[in-house]
VONU-744543 format. One record per residue (C-alpha): residue number from 1; residue in one letter; x, y, z. Coordinates in nm, 2 decimals. Each point is the difference from the previous one (the first is absolute). Example, Ala and Ser with C-alpha at 12.3 -4.5 7.8 and 13.67 -1.06 7.14 Angstrom:
BEGIN
@num:1&residuo:A&px:1.23&py:-0.45&pz:0.78
@num:2&residuo:S&px:0.14&py:0.34&pz:-0.07
//
This chain:
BEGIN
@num:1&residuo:X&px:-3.36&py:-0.18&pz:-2.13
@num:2&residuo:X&px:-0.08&py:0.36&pz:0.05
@num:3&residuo:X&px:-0.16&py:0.05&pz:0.33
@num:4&residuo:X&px:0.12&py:-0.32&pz:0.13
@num:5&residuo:X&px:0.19&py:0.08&pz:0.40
@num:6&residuo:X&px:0.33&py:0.00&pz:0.02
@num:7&residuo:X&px:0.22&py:-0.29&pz:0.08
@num:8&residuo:X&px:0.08&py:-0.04&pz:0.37
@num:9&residuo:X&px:0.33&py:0.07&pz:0.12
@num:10&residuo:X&px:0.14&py:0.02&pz:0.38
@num:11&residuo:X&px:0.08&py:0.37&pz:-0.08
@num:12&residuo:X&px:-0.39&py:-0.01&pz:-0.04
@num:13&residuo:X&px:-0.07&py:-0.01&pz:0.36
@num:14&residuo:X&px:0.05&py:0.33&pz:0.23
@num:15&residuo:X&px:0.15&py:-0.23&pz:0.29
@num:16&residuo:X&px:0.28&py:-0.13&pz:-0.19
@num:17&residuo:X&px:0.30&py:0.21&pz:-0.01
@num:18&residuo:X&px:0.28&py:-0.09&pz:-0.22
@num:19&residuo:X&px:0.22&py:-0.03&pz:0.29
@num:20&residuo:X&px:-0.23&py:-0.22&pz:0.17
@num:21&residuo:X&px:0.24&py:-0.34&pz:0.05
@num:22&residuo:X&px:-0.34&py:-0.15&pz:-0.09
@num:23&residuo:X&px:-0.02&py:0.18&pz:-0.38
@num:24&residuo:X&px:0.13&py:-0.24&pz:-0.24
@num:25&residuo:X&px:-0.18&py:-0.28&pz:0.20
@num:26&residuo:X&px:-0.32&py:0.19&pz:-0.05
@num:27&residuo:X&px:0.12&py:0.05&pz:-0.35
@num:28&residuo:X&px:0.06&py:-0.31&pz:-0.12
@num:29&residuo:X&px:-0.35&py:-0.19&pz:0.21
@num:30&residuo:X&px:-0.21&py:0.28&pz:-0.20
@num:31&residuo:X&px:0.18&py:-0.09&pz:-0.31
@num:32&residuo:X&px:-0.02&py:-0.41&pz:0.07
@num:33&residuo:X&px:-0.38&py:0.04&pz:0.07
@num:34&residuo:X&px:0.07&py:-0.10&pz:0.38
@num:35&residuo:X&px:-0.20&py:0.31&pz:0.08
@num:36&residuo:X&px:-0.19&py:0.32&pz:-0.09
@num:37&residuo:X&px:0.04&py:0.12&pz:0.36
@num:38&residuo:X&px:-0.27&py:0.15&pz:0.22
@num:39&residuo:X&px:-0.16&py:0.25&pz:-0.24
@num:40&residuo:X&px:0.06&py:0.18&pz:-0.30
@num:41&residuo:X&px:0.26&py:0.24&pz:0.16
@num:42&residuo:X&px:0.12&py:-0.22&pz:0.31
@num:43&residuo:X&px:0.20&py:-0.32&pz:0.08
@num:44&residuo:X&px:0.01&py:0.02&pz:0.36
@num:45&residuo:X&px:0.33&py:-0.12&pz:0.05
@num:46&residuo:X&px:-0.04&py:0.05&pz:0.37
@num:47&residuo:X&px:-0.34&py:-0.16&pz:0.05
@num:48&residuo:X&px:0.04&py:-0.35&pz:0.14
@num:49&residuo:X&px:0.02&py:-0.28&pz:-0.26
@num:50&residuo:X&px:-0.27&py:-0.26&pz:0.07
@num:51&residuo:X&px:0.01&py:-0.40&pz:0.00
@num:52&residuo:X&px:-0.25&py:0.06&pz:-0.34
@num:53&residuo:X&px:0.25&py:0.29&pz:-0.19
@num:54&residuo:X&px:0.27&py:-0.24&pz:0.14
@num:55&residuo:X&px:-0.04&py:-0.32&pz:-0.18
@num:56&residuo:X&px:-0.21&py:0.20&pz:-0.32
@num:57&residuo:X&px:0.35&py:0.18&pz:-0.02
@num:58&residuo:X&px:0.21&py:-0.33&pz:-0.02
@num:59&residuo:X&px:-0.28&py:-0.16&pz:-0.17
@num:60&residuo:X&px:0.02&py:0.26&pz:-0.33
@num:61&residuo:X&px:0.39&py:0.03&pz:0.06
@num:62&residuo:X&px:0.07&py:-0.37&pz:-0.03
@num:63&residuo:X&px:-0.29&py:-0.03&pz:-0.30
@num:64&residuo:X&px:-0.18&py:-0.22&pz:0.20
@num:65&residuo:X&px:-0.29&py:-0.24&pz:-0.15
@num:66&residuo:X&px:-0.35&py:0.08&pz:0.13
@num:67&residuo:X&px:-0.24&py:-0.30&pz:0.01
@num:68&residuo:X&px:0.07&py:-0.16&pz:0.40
@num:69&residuo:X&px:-0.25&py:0.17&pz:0.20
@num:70&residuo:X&px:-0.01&py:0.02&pz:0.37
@num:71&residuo:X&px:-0.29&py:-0.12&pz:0.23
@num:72&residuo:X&px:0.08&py:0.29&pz:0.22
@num:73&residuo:X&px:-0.29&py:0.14&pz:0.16
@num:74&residuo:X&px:0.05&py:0.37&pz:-0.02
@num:75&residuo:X&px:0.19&py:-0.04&pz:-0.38
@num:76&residuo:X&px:-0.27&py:0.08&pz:-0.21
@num:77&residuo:X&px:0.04&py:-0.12&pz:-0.39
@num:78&residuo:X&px:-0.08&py:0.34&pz:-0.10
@num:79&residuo:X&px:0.25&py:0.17&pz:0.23
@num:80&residuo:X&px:0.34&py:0.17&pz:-0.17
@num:81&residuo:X&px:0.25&py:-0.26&pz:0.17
@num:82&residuo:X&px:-0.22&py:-0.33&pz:-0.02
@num:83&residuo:X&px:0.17&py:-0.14&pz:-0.34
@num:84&residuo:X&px:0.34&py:0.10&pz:0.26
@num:85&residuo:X&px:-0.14&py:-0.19&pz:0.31
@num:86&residuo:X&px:-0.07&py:-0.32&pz:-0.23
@num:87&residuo:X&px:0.35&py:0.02&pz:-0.14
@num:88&residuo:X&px:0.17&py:0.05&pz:0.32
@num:89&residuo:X&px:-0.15&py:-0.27&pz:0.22
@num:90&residuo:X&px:0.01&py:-0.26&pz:-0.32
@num:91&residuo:X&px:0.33&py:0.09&pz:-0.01
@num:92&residuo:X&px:0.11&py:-0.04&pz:0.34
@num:93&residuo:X&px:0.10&py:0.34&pz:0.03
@num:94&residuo:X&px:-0.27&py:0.09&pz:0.29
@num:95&residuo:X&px:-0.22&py:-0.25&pz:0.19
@num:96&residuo:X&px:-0.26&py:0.32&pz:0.11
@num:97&residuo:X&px:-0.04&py:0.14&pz:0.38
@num:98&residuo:X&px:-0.28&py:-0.32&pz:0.09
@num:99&residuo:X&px:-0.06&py:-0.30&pz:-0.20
@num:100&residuo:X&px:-0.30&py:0.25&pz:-0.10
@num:101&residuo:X&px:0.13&py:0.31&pz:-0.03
@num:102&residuo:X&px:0.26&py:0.21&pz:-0.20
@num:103&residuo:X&px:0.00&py:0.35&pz:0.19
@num:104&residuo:X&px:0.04&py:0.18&pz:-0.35
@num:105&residuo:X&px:-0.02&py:0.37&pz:0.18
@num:106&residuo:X&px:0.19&py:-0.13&pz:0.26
@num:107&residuo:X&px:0.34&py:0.15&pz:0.01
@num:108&residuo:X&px:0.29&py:-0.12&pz:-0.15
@num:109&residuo:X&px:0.30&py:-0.03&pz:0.18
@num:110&residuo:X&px:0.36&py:0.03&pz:-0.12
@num:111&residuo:X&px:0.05&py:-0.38&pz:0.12
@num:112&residuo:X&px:-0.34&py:-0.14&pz:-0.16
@num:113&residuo:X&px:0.13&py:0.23&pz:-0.35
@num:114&residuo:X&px:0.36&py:-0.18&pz:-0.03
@num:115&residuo:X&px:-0.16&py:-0.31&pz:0.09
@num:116&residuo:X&px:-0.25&py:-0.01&pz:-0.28
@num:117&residuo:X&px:0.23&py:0.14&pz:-0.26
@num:118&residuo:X&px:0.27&py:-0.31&pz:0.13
@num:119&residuo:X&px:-0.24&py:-0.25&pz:0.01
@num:120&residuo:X&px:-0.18&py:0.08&pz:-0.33
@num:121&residuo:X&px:0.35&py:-0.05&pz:-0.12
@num:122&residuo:X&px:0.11&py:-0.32&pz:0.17
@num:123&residuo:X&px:0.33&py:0.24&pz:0.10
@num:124&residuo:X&px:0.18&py:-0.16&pz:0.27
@num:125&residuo:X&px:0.26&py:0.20&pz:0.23
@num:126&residuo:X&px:0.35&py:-0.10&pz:0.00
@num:127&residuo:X&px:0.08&py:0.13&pz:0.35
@num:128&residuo:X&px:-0.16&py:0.12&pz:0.29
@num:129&residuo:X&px:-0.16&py:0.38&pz:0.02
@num:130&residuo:X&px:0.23&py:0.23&pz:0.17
@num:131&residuo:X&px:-0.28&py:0.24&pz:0.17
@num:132&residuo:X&px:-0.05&py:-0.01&pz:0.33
@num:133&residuo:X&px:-0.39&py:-0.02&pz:-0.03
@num:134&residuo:X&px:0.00&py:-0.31&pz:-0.17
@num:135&residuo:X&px:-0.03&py:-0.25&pz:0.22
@num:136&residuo:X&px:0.17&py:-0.34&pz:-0.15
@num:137&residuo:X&px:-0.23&py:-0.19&pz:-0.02
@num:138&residuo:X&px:-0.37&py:0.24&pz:-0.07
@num:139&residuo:X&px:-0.14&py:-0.10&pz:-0.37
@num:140&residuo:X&px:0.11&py:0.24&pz:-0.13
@num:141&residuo:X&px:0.41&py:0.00&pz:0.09
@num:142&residuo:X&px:0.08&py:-0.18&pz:-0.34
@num:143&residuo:X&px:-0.19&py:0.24&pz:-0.23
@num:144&residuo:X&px:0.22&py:0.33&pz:0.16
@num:145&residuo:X&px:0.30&py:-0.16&pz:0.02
@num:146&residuo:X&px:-0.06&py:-0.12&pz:-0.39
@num:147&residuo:X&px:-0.15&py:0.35&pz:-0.08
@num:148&residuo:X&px:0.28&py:0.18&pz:0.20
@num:149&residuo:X&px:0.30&py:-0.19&pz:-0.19
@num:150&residuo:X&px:-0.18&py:0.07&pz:-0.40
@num:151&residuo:X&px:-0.11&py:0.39&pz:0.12
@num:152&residuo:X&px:-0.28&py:-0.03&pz:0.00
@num:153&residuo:X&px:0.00&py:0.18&pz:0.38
@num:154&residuo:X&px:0.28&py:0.15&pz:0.19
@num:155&residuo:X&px:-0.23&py:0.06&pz:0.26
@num:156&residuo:X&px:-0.11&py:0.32&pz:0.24
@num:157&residuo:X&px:0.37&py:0.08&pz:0.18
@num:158&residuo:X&px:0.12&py:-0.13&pz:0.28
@num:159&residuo:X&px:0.05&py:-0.34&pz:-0.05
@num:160&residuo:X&px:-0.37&py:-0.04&pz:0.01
@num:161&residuo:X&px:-0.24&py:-0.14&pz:-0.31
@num:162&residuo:X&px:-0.33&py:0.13&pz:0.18
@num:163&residuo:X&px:-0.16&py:-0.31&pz:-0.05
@num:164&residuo:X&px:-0.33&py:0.10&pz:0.20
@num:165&residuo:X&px:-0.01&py:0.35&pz:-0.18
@num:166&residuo:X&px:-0.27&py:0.07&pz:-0.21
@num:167&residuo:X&px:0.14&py:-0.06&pz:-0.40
@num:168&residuo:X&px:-0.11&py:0.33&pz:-0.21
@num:169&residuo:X&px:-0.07&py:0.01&pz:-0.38
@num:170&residuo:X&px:0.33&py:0.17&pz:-0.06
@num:171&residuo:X&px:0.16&py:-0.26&pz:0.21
@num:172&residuo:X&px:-0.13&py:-0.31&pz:-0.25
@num:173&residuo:X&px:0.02&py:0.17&pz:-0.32
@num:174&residuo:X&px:0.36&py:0.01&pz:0.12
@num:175&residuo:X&px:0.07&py:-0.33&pz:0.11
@num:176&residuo:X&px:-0.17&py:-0.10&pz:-0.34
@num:177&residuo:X&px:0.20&py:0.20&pz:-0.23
@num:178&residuo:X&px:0.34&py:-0.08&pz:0.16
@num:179&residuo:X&px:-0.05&py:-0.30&pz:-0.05
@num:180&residuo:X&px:-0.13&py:0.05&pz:-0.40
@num:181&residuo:X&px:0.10&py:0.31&pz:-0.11
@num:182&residuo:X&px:0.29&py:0.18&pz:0.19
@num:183&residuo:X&px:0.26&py:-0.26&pz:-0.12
//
């Protein structure tokens, strides 16, 4: 209709170049519905990702069902990521930070990222990681070695995955569409 805004595109947003390794990711989650970024002209694809955008980005990637909710204190039903929350911990995919709480603007770390997208999938690895900062047996040393052998991550040099780092939104739009779209 006339007058109606534009559709969004990642060439939308002034802090996504075209060069950007994170581009088609952002691309394709605008196009998907996974997100609308951070405002009208930004995705922020440096900001740190948190445990809410985390599992509301899987959640909308892998269609997810709303209808679980969560009794997590500080998940209100009215927030953005609740329908996301409910799904994930129904699901297995996340058990919360507490038996009360979720930690929603918590950060998300690259470990707790390839964890939920593995476990929402049931994916098992086939071998061990091969990064040194993956300690055998940490929860999360199945989902990066399974994410590491589909490409979904190749991790941050140096033989390391940076498990502890903080995971940013260009970072899980990538993991995301490697493993959707970029194949």
């Amino acid at each position: 209709a006339a007058g109606s805004p534009e559709p969004k595109t990642a060439s939308s947003f002034t802090d996504v170049p075209a060069s950007a390794y994170y581009a088609k990711a952002v691309a394709w989650a605008i196009e998907n519905g996974i997100t609308n970024g951070m405002t009208e002209t930004t995705f922020a694809p440096d900001a740190t990702c948190t445990r809410g955008q985390g599992v509301t980005f899987l959640y909308r990637a892998l269609k997810g069902s709303a209808g679980a909710t969560s009794s997590f204190v500080d998940v209100p039903t009215n927030a953005f990521y609740a329908d996301a929350v409910g799904w994930a911990v129904s699901g297995k995919v996340t058990d919360g930070t507490s038996n009360t709480t979720f930690s929603p603007d918590a950060t998300c770390t690259r470990a707790q990222a390839v964890t939920f997208l593995a476990r929402a999938l049931k994916a098992k690895a086939a071998s061990a990681a091969e990064f040194s900062d993956v300690p055998t047996g940490s929860y999360f040393a199945d989902a990066v070695a399974w994410a590491a052998a589909n490409g979904v991550t190749e991790g941050i040099g140096g033989g390391l995955f940076g498990s502890d780092n903080d995971c940013t939104r260009g970072q899980i739009v990538t993991f995301l569409w490697r493993l959707y779209a970029s194949k």
